[in-house]
VMD Tcl script that draws the C-alpha trace (Angstrom):
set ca {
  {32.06 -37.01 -14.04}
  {32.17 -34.64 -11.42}
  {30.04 -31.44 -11.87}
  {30.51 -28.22 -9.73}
  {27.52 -26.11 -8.35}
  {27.21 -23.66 -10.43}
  {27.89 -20.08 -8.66}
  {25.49 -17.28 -9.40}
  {27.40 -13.38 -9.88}
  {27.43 -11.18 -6.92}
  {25.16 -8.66 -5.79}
  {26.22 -5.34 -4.95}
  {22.92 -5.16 -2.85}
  {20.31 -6.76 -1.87}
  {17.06 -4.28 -1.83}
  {13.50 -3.95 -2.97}
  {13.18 -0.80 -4.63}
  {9.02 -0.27 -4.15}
  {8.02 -2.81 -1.16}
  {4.32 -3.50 -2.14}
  {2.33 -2.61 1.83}
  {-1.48 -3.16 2.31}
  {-3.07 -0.10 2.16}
  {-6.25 0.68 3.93}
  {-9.46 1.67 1.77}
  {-11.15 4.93 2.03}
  {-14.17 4.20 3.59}
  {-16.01 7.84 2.52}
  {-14.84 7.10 -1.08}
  {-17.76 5.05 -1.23}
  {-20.28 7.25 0.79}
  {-19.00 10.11 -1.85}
  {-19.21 8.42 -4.85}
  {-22.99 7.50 -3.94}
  {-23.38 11.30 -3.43}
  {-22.02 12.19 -6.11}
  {-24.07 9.72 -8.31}
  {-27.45 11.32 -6.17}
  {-26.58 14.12 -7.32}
  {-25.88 13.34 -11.16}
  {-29.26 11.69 -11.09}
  {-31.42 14.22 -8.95}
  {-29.50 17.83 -9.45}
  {-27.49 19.40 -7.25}
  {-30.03 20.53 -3.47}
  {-31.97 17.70 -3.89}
  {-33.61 16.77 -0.78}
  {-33.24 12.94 -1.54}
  {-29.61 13.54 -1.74}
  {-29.45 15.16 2.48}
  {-28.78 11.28 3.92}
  {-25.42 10.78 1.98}
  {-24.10 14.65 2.18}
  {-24.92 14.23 6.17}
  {-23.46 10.46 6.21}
  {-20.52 11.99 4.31}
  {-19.60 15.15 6.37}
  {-20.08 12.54 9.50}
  {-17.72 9.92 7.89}
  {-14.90 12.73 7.29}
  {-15.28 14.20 10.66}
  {-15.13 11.16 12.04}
  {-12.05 9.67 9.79}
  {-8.50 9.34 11.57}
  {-5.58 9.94 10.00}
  {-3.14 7.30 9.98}
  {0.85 6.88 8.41}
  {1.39 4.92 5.80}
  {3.38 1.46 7.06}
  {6.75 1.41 6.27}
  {7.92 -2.17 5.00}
  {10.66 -4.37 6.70}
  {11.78 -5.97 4.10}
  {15.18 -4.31 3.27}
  {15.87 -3.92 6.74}
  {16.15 -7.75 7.00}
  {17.68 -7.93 3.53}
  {20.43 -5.89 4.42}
  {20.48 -7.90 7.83}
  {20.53 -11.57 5.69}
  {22.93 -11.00 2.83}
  {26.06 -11.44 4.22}
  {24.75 -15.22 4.85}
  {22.95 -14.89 1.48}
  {26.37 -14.13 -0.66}
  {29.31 -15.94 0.97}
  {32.50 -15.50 1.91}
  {33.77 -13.28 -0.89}
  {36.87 -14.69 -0.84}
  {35.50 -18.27 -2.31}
}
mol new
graphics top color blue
foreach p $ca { graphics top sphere $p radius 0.5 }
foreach p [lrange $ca 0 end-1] q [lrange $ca 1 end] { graphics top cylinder $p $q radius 0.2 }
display resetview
């Protein structure tokens, strides 16, 4: 008994609709979030509270503002299935 390989249906495409990219972390999200906890705990002036508002107008001076990576992947999809579906006329 012979069996046949079975043949899956044919794409119309083949794309990723939301290619997941690294993305980099905020690194004053952290400086501000300490700030903003200072200030929750100490009021609003405090002079314990100078140290992160200075390390936070530094750190968004200082930040660089970068585009977001775009992904690859359906370029090379789009480059790889007509190897990936066949001949069509199989």
């Amino acid at each position: 008994m012979s069996s046949k390989p079975i043949r899956l249906q044919n794409l119309p495409k083949l794309k990723v609709k939301k290619p997941v990219l690294q993305k980099q972390t905020n690194s004053c999200i952290v400086i501000m979030s300490s700030l903003l906890n200072c200030w929750s705990s100490n009021g609003e002036g405090n002079a314990t509270c100078l140290t992160f508002e200075k390390d936070l107008k530094t750190c968004m001076n200082e930040r660089k503002f970068e585009k977001d990576k775009v992904s690859s992947i359906n370029y090379h999809a789009s480059r790889l299935y007509p190897r990936i579906s066949g001949n069509t006329k199989d």
